[in-house]
C-alpha angles and dihedrals in degrees: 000000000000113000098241108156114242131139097199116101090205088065098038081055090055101044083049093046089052099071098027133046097216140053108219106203093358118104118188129197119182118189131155142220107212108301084349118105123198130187117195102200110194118191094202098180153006088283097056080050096063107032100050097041100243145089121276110273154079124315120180115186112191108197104211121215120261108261086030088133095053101046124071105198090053091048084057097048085050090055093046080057107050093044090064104049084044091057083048096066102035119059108195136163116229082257109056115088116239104212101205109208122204111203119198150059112283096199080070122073107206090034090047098084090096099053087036096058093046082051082065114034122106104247117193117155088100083060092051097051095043109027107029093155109060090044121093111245089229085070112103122213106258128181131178143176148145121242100191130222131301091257092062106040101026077232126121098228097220079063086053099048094038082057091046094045090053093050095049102021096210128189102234143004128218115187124194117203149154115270133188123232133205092225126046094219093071098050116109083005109077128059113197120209119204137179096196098071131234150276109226115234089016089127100056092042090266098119104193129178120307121246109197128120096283080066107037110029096241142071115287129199127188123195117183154165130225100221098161133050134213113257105217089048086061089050081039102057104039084053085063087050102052083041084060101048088050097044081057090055102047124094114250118244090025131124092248089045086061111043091048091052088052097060116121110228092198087054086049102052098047087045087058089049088045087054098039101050102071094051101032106008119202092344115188113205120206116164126255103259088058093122093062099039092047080049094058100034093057092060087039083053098036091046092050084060102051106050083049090052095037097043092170099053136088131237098236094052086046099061094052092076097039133073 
């Protein structure tokens, strides 16, 4: 498989699709919600591992309509949404406390979801320290908080969270962050949902310490959103598209034909990186209405949480105690 960086399981599954016809130790269901579509990609075993790059476990991948940040109603459908895959892959009493976790920078748009989301999350474990009374009892104990990135606190965040983990002892984890993508038109488009946890600056090259349950002793679930996209994968990928017009155009059995059908798209795509390093470096694209989008995802995101968390609320009265 050629190593295009993506972080998204839907897109591993089609590089990989691409050149075999089957899919040894991966199961995949696609259903939709309306103009929603949502792929559930399951890694059932060592060879799916392998094969599709990433650990054993559940990835659910929810495509988002287009207009989707500028319409309200939709934003909310979303949420419903995403409430619904997200209860599927966390099982809590009333009683157990959920941690939320945004990773990220926040002095950095495309790398802000995380921060964003916590902003706007309904926290409730200090309640229900302090003022049992006056809290339903249907409430669960929710925290939240971001602990940055290593360049602003000096601090590995998986050192932060395991400190934090140990202090509170919640039940599950559920971490929000910035992912890449291999295609523009999923970025700022698509929310993925693991269960196998994550690995915090994956998705800009800065591979940090994971934070998963191997590491932490309890479930943890990542949603994210790629909001950049790999240079040389955009170069990448339009050089494919001009070899193919002109493949069309050749004439077949010709010199030409045939130089252009051996060429090896893995050697391409390290000689554009090659190319590309000494003038751009490991240049990172997001597109320029990044401020509003990340703005609009976060509450789709943050709303998705907490009607997972807060089962027996509704939206409505939800948003009346978050930004």
């Amino acid at each position: 498989m050629i190593s295009i960086r993506t972080d998204l399981a839907v897109e591993a599954k089609e590089i990989y699709a691409k050149e075999n016809k089957e899919l040894p130790g991966v199961e995949v269901i696609e259903s939709r919600q309306g103009d929603i579509r949502i792929t559930d990609v399951r890694i059932v075993n060592e060879t799916g591992e392998r094969k599709m790059g990433k650990p054993q476990g559940t990835y659910i991948t929810i495509d988002i309509p287009k207009l989707t940040h500028y319409d309200g109603d939709t934003m909310d459908l979303v949420s419903r949404v995403l409430s619904d895959e997200l209860s599927k892959l966390i099982s809590l009493e009333k009683s157990m406390t959920a941690l939320v976790v945004g990773l990220g920078n926040w002095n950095v748009t495309p790398d802000a979801l995380g921060p964003k989301v916590v902003s706007k999350i309904m926290v409730t474990r200090h309640l229900k320290q302090l003022v049992p009374d006056k809290i339903d009892e249907e409430i669960r104990p929710v925290c939240a908080f971001a602990p940055g990135v290593l360049g602003l606190t000096g601090m590995e965040t998986g050192e932060i969270l395991k400190g934090v983990v140990d202090k509170i002892k919640p039940d599950v984890i559920i971490c929000i962050d910035a992912l890449a993508s291999r295609k523009m038109d999923r970025v700022n488009s698509t929310i993925q949902i693991g269960n196998t946890g994550i690995s915090p600056g994956s998705g800009v090259g800065n591979k940090r310490m994971e934070l998963s349950q191997k590491t932490l002793g309890l479930p943890v679930i990542a949603i994210g959103v790629p909001t950049v996209v790999d240079a040389a994968t955009m170069a990448n990928d339009t050089i494919d598209l001009v070899l193919d017009q002109m493949i069309k155009q050749a004439t077949s059995g010709s010199k030409f034909y045939d130089m252009l059908n051996s060429i090896d798209k893995t050697e391409k795509y390290r000689m554009i990186e090659e190319i590309l390093n000494p003038y751009v470096g490991n240049l990172m694209v997001t597109p320029k209405e990044v401020d509003t989008v990340i703005d609009a995802l976060s509450r789709v995101i943050a709303n998705g949480i907490n009607l997972a968390l807060q089962p027996t609320l509704e939206l409505d009265y939800i948003n009346q105690f978050v930004n």
